[in-house]
C-alpha positions as CSV (number, residue, x, y, z in Angstrom):
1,X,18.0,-40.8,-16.2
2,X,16.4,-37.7,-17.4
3,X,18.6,-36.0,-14.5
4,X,21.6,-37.1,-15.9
5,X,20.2,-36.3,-19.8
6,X,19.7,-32.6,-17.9
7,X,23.3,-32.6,-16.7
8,X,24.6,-33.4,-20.0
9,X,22.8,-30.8,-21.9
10,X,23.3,-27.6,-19.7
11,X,27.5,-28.8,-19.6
12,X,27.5,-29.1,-23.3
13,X,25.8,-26.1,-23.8
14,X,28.3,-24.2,-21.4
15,X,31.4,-26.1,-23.1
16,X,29.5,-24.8,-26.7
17,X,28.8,-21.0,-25.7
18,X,26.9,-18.7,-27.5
19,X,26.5,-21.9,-30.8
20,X,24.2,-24.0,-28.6
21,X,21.4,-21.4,-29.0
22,X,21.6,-21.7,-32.6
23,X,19.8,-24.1,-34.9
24,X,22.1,-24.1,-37.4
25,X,25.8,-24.9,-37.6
26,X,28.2,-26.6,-34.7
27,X,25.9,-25.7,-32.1
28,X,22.6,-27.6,-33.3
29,X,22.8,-30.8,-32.0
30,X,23.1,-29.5,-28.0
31,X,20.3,-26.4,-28.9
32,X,18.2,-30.0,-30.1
33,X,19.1,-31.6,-27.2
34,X,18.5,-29.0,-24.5
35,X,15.4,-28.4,-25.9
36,X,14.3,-32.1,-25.7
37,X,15.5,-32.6,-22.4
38,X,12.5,-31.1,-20.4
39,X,9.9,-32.8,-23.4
40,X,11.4,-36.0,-22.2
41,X,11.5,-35.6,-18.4
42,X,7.8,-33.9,-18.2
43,X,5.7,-37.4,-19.3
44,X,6.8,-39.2,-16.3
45,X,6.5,-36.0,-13.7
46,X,8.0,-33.2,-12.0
47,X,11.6,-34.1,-10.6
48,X,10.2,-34.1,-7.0
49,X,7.2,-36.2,-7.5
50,X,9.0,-38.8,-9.3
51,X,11.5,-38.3,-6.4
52,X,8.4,-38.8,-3.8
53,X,7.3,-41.4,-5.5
54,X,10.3,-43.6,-5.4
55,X,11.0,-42.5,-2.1
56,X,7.1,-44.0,-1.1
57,X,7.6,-47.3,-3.0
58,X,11.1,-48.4,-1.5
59,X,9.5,-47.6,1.7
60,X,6.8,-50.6,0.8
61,X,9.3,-52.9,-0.2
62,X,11.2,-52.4,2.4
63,X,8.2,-52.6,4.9
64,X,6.8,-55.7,3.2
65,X,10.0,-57.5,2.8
66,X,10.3,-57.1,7.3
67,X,13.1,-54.1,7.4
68,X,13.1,-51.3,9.7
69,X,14.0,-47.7,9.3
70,X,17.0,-46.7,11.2
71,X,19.3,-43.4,11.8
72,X,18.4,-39.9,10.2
73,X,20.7,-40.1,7.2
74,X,19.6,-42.1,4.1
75,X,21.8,-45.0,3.8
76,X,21.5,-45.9,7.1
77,X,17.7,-46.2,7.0
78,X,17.2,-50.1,6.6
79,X,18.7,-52.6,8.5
80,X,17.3,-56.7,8.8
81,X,15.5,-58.3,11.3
């Protein structure tokens, strides 16, 4: 989510120039915004830990639950028994 709240930001501060630096006027709302975005996505951890993380616990599920890993790209890695 935070990704996607990153995304948003930095495309409305390109689409908003020069304004989404200032506080003030048209351009305050994104400046807010791209600001916040890292305040938001720092609590919860770096992009690659959380990444790591998620990675680790679909790995358990997917252990626990009898699945296997398969092939070298992603979403090919499970498969049933």
């Amino acid at each position: 989510a935070t990704t996607t709240f990153e995304f948003c930001a930095r495309e409305a501060s390109q689409i908003f120039g020069g304004l989404s630096y200032s506080r003030g006027g048209q351009g305050a709302k994104v400046e807010r915004l791209y600001r916040d975005v890292r305040a938001y996505a720092i609590p919860g951890g770096s992009e690659e830990i959380m990444l790591d993380l998620s990675i680790r616990q679909s790995l358990r599920v997917h252990k626990a639950l009898g699945m296997k890993l398969r092939g070298s790209v992603p979403w090919a890695w499970f498969e049933s028994k």
